[in-house]
Every structure is written in structure tokens, then in C-alpha cells.
N, C-alpha and C positions, 0 to 999 in steps of 0.2 A: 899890944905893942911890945909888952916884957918877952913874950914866947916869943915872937918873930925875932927880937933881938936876939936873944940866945939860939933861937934857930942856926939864924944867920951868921954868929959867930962860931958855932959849932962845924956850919957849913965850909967855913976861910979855913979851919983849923984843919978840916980831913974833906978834901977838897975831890983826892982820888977815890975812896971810899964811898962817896956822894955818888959819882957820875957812874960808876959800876954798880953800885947800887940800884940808880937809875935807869940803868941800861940794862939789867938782870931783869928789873919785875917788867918793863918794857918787854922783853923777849918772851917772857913768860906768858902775857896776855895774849901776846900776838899768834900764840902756840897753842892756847887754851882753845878746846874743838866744842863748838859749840853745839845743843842740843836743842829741840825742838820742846817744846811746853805742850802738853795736850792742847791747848787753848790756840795756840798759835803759830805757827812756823814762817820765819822770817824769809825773808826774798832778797835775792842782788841782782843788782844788772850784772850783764853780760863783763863790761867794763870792771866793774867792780870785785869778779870771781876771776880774772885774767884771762878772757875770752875774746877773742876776734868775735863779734859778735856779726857782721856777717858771715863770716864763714860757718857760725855756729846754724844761722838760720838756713843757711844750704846744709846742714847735714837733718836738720827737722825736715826740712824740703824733702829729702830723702827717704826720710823714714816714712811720712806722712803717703808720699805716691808706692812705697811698696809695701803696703796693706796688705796681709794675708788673703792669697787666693780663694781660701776656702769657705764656705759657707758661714752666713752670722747666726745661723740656725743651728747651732752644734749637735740637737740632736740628728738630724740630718747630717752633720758632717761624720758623726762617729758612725754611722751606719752607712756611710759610703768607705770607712776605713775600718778602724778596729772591729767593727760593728760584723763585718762581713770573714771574722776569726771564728772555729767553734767553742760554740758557746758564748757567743758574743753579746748576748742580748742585752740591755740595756738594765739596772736594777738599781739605776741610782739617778737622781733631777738632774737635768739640764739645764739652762737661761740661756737665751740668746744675746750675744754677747755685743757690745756697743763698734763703737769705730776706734782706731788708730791710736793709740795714748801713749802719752810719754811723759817722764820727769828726769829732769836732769838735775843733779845734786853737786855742790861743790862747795868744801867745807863744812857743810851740813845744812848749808841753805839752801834753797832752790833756786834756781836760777830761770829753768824755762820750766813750762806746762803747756801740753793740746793735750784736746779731746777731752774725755770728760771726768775727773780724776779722781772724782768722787762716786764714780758707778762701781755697785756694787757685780762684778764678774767670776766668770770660772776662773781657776787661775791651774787647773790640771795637773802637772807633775812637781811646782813648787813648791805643793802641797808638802810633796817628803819633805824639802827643808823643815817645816816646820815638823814635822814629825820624829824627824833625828836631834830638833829641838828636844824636844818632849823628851825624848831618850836621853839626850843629854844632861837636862834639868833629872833625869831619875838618878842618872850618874853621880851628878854634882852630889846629889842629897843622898848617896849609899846606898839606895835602893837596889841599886845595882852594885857590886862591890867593882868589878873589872871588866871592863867588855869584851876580854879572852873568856871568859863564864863561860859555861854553856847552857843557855838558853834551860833547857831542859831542868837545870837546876831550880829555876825561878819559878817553872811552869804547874801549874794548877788544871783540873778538870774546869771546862767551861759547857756550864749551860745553856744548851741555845736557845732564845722565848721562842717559841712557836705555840702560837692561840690556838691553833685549832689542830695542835695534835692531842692525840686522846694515850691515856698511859692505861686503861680499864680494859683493852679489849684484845685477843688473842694473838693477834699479830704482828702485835708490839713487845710482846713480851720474848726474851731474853735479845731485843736487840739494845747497843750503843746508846745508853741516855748523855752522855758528856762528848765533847769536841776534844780531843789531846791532839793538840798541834806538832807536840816531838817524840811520839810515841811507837816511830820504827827506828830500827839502828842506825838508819843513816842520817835521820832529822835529829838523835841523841846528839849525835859531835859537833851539832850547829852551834855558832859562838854567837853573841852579841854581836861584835865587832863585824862576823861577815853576815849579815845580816843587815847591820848596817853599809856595805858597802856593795851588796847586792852581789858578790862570791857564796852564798851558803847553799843554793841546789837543792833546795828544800824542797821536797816531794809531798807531792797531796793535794786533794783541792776545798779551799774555804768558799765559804756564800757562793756555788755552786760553781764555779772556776777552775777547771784542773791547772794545775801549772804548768803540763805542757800544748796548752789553751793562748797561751797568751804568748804572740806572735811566735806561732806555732811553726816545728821543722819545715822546709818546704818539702821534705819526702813525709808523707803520711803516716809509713811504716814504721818510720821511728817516733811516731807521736805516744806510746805505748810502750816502746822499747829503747827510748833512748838510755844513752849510756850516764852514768851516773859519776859524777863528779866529786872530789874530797874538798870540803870546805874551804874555801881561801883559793883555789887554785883557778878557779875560771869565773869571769865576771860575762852576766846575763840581767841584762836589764828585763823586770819579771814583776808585773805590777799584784799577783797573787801574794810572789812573796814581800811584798812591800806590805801586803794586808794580811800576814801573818806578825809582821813586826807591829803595828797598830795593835796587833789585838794583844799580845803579849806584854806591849806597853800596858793598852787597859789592866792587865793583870795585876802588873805592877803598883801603879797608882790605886786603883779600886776605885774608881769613880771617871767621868766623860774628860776622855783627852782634850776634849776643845778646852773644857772648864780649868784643865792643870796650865794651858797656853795661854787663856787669857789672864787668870791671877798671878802668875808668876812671868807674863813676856808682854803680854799684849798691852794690859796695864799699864805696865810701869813705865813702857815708851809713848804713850801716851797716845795708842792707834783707838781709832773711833770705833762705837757699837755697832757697827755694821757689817762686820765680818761673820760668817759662816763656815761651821765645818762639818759636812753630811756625811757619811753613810749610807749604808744601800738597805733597800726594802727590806731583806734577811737576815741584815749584821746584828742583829738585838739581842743581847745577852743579859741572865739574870747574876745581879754579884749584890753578895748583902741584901738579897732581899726587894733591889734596885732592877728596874726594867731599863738599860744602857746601850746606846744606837755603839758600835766598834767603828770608827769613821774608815773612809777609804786612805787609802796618801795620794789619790791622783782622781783623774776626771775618766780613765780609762773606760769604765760603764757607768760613767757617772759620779754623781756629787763629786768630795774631796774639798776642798777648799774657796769658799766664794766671797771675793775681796776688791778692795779696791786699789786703785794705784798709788794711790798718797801713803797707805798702810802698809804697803810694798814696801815703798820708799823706808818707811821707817826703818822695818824688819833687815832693809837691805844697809840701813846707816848702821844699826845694830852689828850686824855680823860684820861691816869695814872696822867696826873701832874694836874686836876683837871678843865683843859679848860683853861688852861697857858701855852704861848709859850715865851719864854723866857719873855720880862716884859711887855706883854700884857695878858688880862685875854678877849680871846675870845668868849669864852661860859664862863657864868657869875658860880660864883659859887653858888647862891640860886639855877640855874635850876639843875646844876651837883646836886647838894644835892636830888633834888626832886626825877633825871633820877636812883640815887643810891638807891632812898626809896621802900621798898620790898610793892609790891600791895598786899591789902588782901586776895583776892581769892588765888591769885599765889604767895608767898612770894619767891620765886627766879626770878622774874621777876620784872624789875623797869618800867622803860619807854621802849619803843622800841629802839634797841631791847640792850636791856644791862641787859643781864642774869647774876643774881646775886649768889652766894654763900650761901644764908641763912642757917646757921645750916649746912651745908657744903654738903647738898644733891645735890647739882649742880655737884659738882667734890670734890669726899669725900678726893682725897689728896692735894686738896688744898688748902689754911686758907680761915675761915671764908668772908677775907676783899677781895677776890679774882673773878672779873668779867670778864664776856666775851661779845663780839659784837658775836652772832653765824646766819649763815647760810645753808643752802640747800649744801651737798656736800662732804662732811661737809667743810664748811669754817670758821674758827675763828681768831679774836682776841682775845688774854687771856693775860688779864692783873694782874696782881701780886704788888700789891704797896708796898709790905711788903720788897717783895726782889728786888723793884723798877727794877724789870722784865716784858717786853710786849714781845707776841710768837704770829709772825702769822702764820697759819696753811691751805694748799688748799689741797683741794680732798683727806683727811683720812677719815677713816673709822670712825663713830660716838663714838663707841662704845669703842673706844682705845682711847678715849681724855685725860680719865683720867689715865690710867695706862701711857700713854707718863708723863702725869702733874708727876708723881711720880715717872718717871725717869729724869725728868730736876730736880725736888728737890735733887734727892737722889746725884746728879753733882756738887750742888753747896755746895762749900767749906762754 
């Protein structure tokens, strides 16, 4: 009764003080973003996230009837497309991939879910995002000093495992025992940075893939001959060299890329043990002594990244709050700044793979500040920082990304 007295008189005496006070830790809470617990991630209605909630369920209507055309049998699909590139053979596991999925995120809670969000699938070119993760966490920790480097600087002889080659017998002898990824003049000036942005024109072919293999010129003659490009200055989307940066990573780190994303990313946000990140039949390299799978960054001939939607979800809250999970800042914010900086060639493309909005040709109804993690399938993250909204999206049809994006807008209140 004594503290409430004096409360209360304290309260008459600075009356304005009180009510700003008041009003300040008020504003504060109501701004406080909230985070998902490994254990639990919370839900609102429609109503509750500022949603017309029919019109939210006409844009799932949407998404739900334009399910990707193409086969749920992926291997089958990749052999009716990539598949039939030279050298296209398959050298990495497939799964046949479920139905229709989606999660819609707002605020940080969820709002809606279909299909089935806990299956574990391919997720194909998202894969780089996490991979420019992994480079980013080498940045953040020095490993890397600058991602102007040059590559070359960092780079090591790598041993390839191979079981059943024999080193004892005459045939073998004075050929190539190590793999040097930058070891002609033109792969020397390759930078970190274009490498990450998919500008570096790196020549050569790793786990039996040439680079001009993969969605190769349509005239032949220059599949051997083509013209050679200075780093930085033309962007080729080129899943070879996506699998030079993986393995370069491996370098770096000395130990399985999966193992550096789940202790330091996957962990911390609290995404479940059911993710997978594969590699191909002949990525296996000896380091330390260590027999280590080099993952792929995509599904291109396989493996790459096998996940589920709810762990999307997470990965995709992660990158809207800037590489901050609750009061840790993960992924530093100079690299997010870099991963968000539009490349010259391609100004809707940052880093791998975080397809940008520039000028709003990416998805004309979505604002300018509006990115996506996108893959093969189509699979997307799409993040919205404006309306502090992340969507993830499996197996729709490419072509319907945006007219979906301009029915979740037209939804929200």
C-alpha cells in the first residue's frame, strides 16, 4: 500500500513524463519483430496480420490451380530439359517432389499454409543462396579478407578421391595428380565478388561438366571457341561455375559446407534436422586426411539442397530482417548490403542467388525493395520488407509469380 502511494504521487507530480513514457515502451513492443523458437512458430489469422482474408484465399486459389506443368518425377523432368544439354547426364539424386506448397509469413508469423510443409524436397537453384551464405559467413570471420581477392590467392591443390584410380602403374605416371581451379590466366583475375555474382567466365570443367556445357551456345562452333570475357563485365548464369565457388568455399573452411550452414545458420534459426545438402557421385575430395562430398549449389544434375518449406520460411525471415535473428546478427550486414547490390550486367541480380526488384522488372507488382531466393520448379522465397512479408512458394508455374504477388497485395488491408 506504501509503494503504490508513492507510486501514485510520484505519478500527479510528472504526469507528462508518465504518459510518454508510456507511450514510448508501447511503441517499442509493438515494433519488436518477432522470432520463431525451434520448438514453435506462432500463427494469426488473416484478420489479425491485416489481411482481407478472402481475398487472401483467392490468391492460394491461385497459386494452388497453377501447379507446375512439369513432371513430379524430376528425374524425368531434368532429362526432358537440362538433361538433353552435352554432357548432361545426371551425377547427382533426385526425389520426386510432393504437390503445390506454400507459406505465407507476416510479421514473422504465419499466417496461411497448404500442401505439405514439412516434406522434405529439392529446392534446385536456392541452393546458391545458401551457398553465398556460407561465403558470406567465411567473409564475416576473415577468412576471406575482401571479395575484390582473387580467388587464386586463397586457392589450394585439391585432391580428387577416386577409389579405383591406381597411382603404381605406367600410364599414370607424369599425368595431373591435383585439380587447380585458377590455374590459367584468365581464371587468375577471377575475383570473389564475380564469382559470387555469376560475371567471372571461368573456364574449365569440374565433376566432368565443361562450362561451355551448360546451357550451351545455340551455334555448336562456338561451344570450343567461344569468346572469352574480363571478369565483372558480362553476367552468365552457369551452374559449373556455381560449382567452382562451392568447392573453393570447401577450401576455405576445411571441412563439409553443409556442416559450416548448419552450426552457424541453420541452428541458430531454429530450422529442423531434416535438411540435406548433396553433392554429385565424383565431387569427393581428400582435405586433412578427410574423405569430403564438395556439394553442388543447385539441382542442375542433381542433388544440391533438399529442404523443406517451413525451413525456407525460416532462411527467408532471416535474410528480410537483414541477417538478424533475434540479437544476434548472423550474416553481417556489410555482406547483406553487397548480396542486395544490383550487378552491372544484370541489375536484378545481387549475389547468388538473391534476385532483385531493380526498377521493378523482376515482379512489376511488387515495390521496388522487393527480393527473391528463386529456383528450378519454380521455387521461391519472396521477400517484401515493406510489408514485412516473406512467401514461400513450391512447384508453380514461373510465369504466374507475379500476378500471385498482386493478389497477396491486393489482400492486404
Amino acid at each position: 500500500m506504501f509503494f503504490r502511494k508513492i507510486m501514485f504521487k510520484k505519478i500527479r507530480a510528472e504526469p507528462i513524463l508518465f504518459f510518454f513514457l508510456l507511450a514510448f515502451s508501447v511503441n517499442v513492443f509493438a515494433q519488436k519483430n518477432y522470432f520463431p523458437t525451434a520448438e514453435n512458430w506462432e500463427t494469426r489469422s488473416p484478420e489479425q496480420a491485416k489481411f482481407d482474408a478472402v481475398k487472401l484465399k483467392e490468391a492460394i486459389d491461385f497459386a494452388v490451380q497453377n501447379e507446375s506443368k512439369a513432371p513430379r518425377n524430376l528425374e524425368l523432368a531434368h532429362y526432358q530439359t537440362f538433361g538433353r544439354e552435352p554432357f548432361g547426364e545426371a551425377v547427382g539424386a533426385f526425389k520426386e517432389r510432393g504437390a503445390m506448397t506454400g507459406i505465407i509469413i507476416r510479421n514473422g508469423y504465419i499466417v496461411a499454409e497448404w500442401g505439405d510443409v514439412n516434406r522434405v524436397d529439392m529446392t534446385f537453384s536456392i541452393t546458391k543462396s545458401f551457398l553465398s551464405t556460407v561465403v558470406g559467413l567465411a567473409f564475416d570471420r576473415k577468412l576471406i579478407r575482401s571479395l575484390q581477392d582473387r580467388a587464386v590467392d586463397y586457392d589450394t591443390p585439391v585432391l580428387v578421391y577416386n577409389p579405383f584410380e591406381k597411382n603404381d602403374i605406367a600410364e599414370s605416371f607424369g599425368k595431373p595428380r591435383f585439380l587447380e581451379l585458377f590455374e590459367t590466366a584468365h581464371n587468375r583475375q577471377i575475383t570473389w565478388e564475380q564469382l559470387l555474382r555469376q560475371t567471372s567466365d571461368w573456364e574449365g570443367t569440374l565433376w566432368g561438366k565443361p562450362d561451355w556445357a551448360d546451357r550451351p551456345d545455340r551455334d555448336p562452333k562456338n561451344w570450343l571457341n567461344r569468346q572469352r570475357n574480363a571478369g565483372g563485365t558480362v553476367y552468365e548464369y552457369n551452374d559449373v561455375r556455381v560449382n567452382v565457388l562451392a568447392l573453393a568455399a570447401l577450401n576455405i573452411w576445411r571441412k563439409p559446407v553443409p556442416q559450416v550452414l548448419k552450426e552457424n545458420v541453420m541452428d541458430e534459426i531454429g530450422a529442423s534436422a531434416s535438411w540435406r545438402w548433396f553433392g554429385y557421385e565424383n565431387s569427393f575430395v581428400v582435405i586433412d586426411g578427410q574423405i569430403i562430398q564438395s556439394v553442388s549449389g543447385g539441382g542442375h544434375w542433381g542433388g544440391g539442397m533438399f529442404i523443406s518449406a517451413r525451413d525456407l520460411g525460416r532462411f527467408g525471415l532471416l535474410t528480410a530482417r537483414g541477417g538478424k535473428w533475434r540479437d544476434r546478427q548472423i550474416l553481417s550486414e556489410a555482406f547483406i548490403k553487397q548480396a542486395k547490390t544490383p550487378t552491372a550486367p544484370q541489375p536484378t541480380y545481387g549475389f547468388m542467388n538473391w534476385f532483385l526488384n531493380t526498377d521493378k522488372k523482376l515482379y512489376a507488382n511488387a515495390p521496388p525493395t522487393a527480393f527473391a531466393h528463386l529456383g528450378n520448379g519454380t521455387n521461391i522465397i519472396y521477400v517484401d520488407p515493406e510489408s514485412d512479408l516473406v512467401i514461400v512458394l513450391r512447384w508453380i508455374e514461373n510465369d504466374k509469380i507475379n500476378e500471385f504477388i498482386g493478389k497477396i497485395n491486393a489482400s492486404l488491408k
